[in-house]
C-alpha positions in Angstrom: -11.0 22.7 43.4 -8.9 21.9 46.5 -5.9 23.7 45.1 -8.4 27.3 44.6 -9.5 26.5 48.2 -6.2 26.4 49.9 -4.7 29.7 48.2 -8.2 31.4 49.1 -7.5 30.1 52.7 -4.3 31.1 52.1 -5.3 34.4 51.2 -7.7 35.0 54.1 -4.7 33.7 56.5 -2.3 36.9 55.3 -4.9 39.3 55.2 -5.9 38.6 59.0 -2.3 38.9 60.1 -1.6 41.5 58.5 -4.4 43.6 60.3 -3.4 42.6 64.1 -1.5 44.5 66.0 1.3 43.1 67.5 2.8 44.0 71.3 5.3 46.9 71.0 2.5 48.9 69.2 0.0 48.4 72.4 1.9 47.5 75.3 2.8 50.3 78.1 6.5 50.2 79.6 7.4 47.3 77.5 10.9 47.2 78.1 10.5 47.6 82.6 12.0 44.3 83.9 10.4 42.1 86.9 10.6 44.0 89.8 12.9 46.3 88.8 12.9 49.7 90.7 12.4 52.9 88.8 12.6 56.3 91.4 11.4 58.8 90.6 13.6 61.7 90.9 11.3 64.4 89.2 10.9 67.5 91.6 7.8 68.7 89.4 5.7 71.1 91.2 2.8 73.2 89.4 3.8 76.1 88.8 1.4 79.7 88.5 0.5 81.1 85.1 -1.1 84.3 83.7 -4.7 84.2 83.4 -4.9 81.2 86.2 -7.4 81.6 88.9 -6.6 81.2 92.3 -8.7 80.8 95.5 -6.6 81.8 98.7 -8.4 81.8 101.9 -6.4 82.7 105.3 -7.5 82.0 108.3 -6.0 82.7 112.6 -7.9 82.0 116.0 -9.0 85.7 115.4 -12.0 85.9 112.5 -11.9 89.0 112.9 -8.3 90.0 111.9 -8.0 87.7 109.3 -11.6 89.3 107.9 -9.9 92.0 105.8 -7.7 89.5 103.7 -10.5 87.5 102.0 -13.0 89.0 100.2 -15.9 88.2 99.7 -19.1 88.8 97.2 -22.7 89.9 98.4 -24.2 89.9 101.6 -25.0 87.8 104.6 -28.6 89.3 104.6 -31.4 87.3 104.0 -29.5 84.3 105.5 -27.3 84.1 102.1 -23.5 83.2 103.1 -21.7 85.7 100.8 -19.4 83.6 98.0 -15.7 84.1 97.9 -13.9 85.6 95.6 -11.0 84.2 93.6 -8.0 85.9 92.2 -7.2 85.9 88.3 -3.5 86.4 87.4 -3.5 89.2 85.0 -0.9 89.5 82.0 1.7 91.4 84.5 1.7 87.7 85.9 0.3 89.5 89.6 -2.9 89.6 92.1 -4.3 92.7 94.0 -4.4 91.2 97.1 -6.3 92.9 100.1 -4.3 95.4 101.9 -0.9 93.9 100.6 -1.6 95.1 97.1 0.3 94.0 93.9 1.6 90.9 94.0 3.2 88.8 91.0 2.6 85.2 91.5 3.0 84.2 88.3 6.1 81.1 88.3 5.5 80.2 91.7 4.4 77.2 93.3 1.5 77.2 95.8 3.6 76.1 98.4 5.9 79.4 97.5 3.1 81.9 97.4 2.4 80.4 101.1 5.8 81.1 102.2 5.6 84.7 100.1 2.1 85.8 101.8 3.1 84.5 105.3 6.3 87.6 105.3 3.9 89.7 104.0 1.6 89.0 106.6 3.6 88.6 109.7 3.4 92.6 110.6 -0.7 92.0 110.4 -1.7 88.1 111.8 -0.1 86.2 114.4 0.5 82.4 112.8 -1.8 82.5 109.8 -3.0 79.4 108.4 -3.3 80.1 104.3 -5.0 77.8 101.9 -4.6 77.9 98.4 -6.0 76.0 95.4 -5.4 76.4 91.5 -9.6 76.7 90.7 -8.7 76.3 86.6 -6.7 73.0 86.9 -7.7 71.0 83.6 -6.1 68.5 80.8 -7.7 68.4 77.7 -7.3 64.8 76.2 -8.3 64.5 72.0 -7.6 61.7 69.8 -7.7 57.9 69.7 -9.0 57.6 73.1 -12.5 56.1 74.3 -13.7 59.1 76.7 -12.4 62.2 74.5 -12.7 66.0 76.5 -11.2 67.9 79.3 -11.4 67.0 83.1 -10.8 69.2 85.9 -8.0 67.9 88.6 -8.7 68.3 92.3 -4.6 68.1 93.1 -1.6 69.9 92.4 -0.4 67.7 89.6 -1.4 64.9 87.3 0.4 62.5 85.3 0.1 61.7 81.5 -0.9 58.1 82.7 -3.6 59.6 84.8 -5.2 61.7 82.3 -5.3 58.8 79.6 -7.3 57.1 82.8 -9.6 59.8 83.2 -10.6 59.4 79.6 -10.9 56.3 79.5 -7.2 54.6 78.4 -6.3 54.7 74.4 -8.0 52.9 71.9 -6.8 50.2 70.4 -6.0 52.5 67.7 -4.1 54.8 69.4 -0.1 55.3 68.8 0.9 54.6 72.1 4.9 55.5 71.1 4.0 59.1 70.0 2.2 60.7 72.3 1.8 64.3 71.6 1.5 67.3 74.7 0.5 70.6 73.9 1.8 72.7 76.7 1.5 76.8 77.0 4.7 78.6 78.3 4.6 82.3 78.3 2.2 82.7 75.8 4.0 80.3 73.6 3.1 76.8 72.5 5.3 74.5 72.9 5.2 70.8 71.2 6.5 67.5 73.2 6.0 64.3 72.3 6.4 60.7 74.6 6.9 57.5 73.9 4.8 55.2 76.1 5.9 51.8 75.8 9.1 53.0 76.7 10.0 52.8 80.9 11.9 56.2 80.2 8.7 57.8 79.6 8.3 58.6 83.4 11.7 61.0 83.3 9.7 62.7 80.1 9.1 66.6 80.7 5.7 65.9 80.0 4.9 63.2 82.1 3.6 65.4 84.5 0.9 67.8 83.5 0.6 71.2 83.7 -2.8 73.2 84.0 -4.3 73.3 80.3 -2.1 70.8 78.8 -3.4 69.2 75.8 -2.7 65.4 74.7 -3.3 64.5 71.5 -3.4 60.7 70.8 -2.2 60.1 67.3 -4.2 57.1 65.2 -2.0 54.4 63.9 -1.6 53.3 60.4 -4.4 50.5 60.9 -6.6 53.6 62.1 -5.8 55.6 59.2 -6.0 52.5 56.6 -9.6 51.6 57.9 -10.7 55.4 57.8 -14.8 55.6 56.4 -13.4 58.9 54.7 -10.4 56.6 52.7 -12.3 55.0 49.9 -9.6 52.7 49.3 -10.7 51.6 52.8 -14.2 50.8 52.1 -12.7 49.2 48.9 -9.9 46.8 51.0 -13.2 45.5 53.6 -15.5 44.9 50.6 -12.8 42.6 48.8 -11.9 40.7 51.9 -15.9 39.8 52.8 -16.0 38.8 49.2 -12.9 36.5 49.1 -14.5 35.5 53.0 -18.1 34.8 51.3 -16.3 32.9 47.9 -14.6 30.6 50.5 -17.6 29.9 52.9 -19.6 28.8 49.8 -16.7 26.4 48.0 -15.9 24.5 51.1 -19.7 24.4 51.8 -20.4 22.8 48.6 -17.5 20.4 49.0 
């Protein structure tokens, strides 16, 4: 009797193990040493695309003059403070901007779209001061996450680690050294994948997000194994709280 108990211990010893996960599958930046100093040397800025919507507002000392280059929809009647209107990058990558016309925007930064509008407006406004915001800034994270869905970012860019934040850091599940990014460049997909338990991740193209990137969190082999739709699965679980059950009872009666 003491022999069946100790290979049923045994058994229940391997079969635990066996399902843990061990530290380079959950770990971020596993191989960063103590208080070494990573800079980062990526010049990523965000960068306009067709079908983006952006708001620019400009602004002088003179409401007036710089009236005619925002526009504006409905009225101030009825005490109603008319909302402004944004500008949607068509497929010619270009705005119709108030009385500068055409403009393609599409590839630049906002901070080069403020130096393009200022020369166009230097024979109209005297020191303009020009705002400008990407309105359709999101991520969409899916996968072996615990908050899965798309959030809206308020700055000019967002990291990979930042979005995983937002939705709510990777299950325990989640392949942490396959990370896959979605990314839409001139119409075409384009497919990148990061390794996050790696310190190199932070040079990856993709560790900075661009607007209506998609990050897909592939599940692990434990994830996959335990699946309710894998029969085997449900098959595995109800063996092991049966050899769990037969122990409890033998050394309970010894």
């Amino acid at each position: 009797m003491r022999k069946t108990n100790s290979i049923l211990l045994l058994l229940i010893v391997v079969l635990l193990l066996s399902s843990c996960a061990s530290r380079k599958d959950i770990v971020y930046f596993q191989d960063a040493g103590q208080f070494e100093t990573i800079v980062d040397k990526s010049s990523f800025t965000t960068k306009f695309k067709v079908d983006d919507v952006v708001s620019i507002y400009i602004s002088t000392l003179s409401k007036e003059a710089s009236e005619p280059f925002n526009l504006y929809r409905g009225s101030v009647e009825g005490g109603v403070r008319p909302e402004q209107v944004d500008y949607i990058i068509d497929k010619d990558g270009q705005i119709d901007f108030p009385v500068i016309g055409k403009m393609k925007i599409v590839g630049l930064s906002p901070e080069e779209l403020r130096v393009l509008l200022r020369q166009k407006l230097k024979d109209y406004l005297v020191d303009p001061i020009i705002n400008i915001r990407l309105k359709n800034f999101t991520v969409s994270v899916l996968g072996e996450v615990n908050k899965p869905g798309t959030y809206p970012v308020n700055g000019e860019r967002i990291t990979i680690m930042e979005a995983l934040g937002l939705a709510g850091d990777l299950t325990i599940k989640g392949k942490r050294e396959n990370v896959l990014v979605i990314r839409d460049f001139d119409g075409a997909k384009v497919y990148n994948r990061i390794d996050l338990t790696k310190k190199n991740a932070m040079n990856s193209p993709v560790y900075y997000l661009t607007q209506n990137d998609i990050v897909y969190v592939e599940p692990n082999k434990s994830a996959v194994s335990t699946s309710s739709l894998d029969n085997r699965a449900n098959i595995t679980v109800s063996l092991i709280s049966v050899i769990i059950t037969s122990t409890i009872i033998l050394i309970t009666r010894n």
